[in-house]
Structures are given as structure tokens and as C-alpha cells.
Short mmCIF file of the C-alpha atoms (twelve columns), coordinates in Angstrom:
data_MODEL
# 
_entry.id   MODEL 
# 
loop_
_atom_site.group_PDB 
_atom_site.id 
_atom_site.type_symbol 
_atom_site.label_atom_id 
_atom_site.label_alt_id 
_atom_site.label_comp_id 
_atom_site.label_asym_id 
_atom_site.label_seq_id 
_atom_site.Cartn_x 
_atom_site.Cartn_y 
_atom_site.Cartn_z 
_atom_site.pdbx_PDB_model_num 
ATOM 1  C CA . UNK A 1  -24.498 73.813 28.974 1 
ATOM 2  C CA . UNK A 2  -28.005 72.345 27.629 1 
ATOM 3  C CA . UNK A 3  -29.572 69.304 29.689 1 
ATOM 4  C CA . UNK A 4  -31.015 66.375 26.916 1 
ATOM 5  C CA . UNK A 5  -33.986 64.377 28.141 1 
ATOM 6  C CA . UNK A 6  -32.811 61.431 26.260 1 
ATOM 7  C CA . UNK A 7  -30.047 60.351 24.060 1 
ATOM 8  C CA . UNK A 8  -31.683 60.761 20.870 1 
ATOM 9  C CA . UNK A 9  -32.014 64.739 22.124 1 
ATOM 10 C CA . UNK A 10 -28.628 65.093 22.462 1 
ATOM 11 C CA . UNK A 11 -27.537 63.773 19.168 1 
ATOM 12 C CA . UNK A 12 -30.320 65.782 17.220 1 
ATOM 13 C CA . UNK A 13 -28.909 68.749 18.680 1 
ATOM 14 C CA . UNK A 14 -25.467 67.762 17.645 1 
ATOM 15 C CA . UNK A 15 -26.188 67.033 13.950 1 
ATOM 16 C CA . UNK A 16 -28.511 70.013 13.817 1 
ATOM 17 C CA . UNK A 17 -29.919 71.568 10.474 1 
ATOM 18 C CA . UNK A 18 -31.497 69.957 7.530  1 
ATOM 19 C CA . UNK A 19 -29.388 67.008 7.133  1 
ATOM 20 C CA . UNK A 20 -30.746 65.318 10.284 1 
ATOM 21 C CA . UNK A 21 -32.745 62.881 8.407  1 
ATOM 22 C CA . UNK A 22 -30.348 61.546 6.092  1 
ATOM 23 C CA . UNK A 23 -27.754 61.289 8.277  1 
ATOM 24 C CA . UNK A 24 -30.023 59.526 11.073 1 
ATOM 25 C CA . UNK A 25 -31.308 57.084 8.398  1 
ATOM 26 C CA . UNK A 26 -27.798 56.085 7.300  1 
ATOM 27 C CA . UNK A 27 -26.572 55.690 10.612 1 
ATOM 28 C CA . UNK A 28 -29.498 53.420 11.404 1 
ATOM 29 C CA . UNK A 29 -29.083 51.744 8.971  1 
ATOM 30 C CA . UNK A 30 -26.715 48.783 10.727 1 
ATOM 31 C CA . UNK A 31 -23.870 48.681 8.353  1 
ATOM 32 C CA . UNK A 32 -21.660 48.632 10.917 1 
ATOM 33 C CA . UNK A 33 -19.599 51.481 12.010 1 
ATOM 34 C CA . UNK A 34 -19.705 54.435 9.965  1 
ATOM 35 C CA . UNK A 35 -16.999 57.530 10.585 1 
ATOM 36 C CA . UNK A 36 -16.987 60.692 9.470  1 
ATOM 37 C CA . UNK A 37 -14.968 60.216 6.178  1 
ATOM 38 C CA . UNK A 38 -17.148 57.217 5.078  1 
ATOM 39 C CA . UNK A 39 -20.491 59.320 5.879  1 
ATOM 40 C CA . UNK A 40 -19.458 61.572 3.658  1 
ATOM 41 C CA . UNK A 41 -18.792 59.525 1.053  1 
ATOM 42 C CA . UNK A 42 -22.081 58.293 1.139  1 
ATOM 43 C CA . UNK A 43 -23.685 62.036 1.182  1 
ATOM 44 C CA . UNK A 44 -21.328 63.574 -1.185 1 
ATOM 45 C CA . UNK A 45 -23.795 67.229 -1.111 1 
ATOM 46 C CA . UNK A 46 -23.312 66.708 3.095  1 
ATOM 47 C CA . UNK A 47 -21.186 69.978 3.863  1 
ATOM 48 C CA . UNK A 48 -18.058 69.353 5.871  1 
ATOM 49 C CA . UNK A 49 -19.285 71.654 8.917  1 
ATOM 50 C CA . UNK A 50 -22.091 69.474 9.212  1 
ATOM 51 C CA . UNK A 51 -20.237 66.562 11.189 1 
ATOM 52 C CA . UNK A 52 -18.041 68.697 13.270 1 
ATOM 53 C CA . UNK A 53 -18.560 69.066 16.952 1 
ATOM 54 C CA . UNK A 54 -19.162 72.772 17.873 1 
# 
């Protein structure tokens, strides 16, 4: 199992691949909440794999 430094790390390394950015930027946005189903709403081009925990 990989050791993160800090939190931000560990959720990079969850996310992984190109989308890191946009998803990072929506999520920081402050909208509230946002699950997986709404996420991908917003990102319509966001594959599905992309938000699943390996």
C-alpha cells in the first residue's frame, strides 16, 4: 500500500490521469457537495472509470 505525505497526495493519486484539473477545480469550487453522478453531469466528456476507486 502507498504512504501520501499529505492529503492532497492521496487524492491526486486517486483521481489520477488527465482529468485531475478539472475535476479538482470543480470540486473546489464550494458548491456544496458534489457526488459522483452530479460530477459527471457537469463533465459530460469525464469517462465513467475516471471516478471509480481502484
Amino acid at each position: 500500500m502507498k504512504k501520501y505525505n499529505i492529503p492532497v497526495e492521496a487524492a491526486l493519486g486517486v483521481i489520477g490521469g488527465k482529468w485531475k484539473v478539472v475535476i479538482l477545480c470543480f470540486l473546489t469550487k464550494g458548491d456544496g457537495i458534489l457526488r459522483t453522478g452530479k460530477l459527471r453531469r457537469l463533465i459530460p466528456a469525464l469517462p465513467k472509470k475516471c471516478l471509480l476507486n481502484n
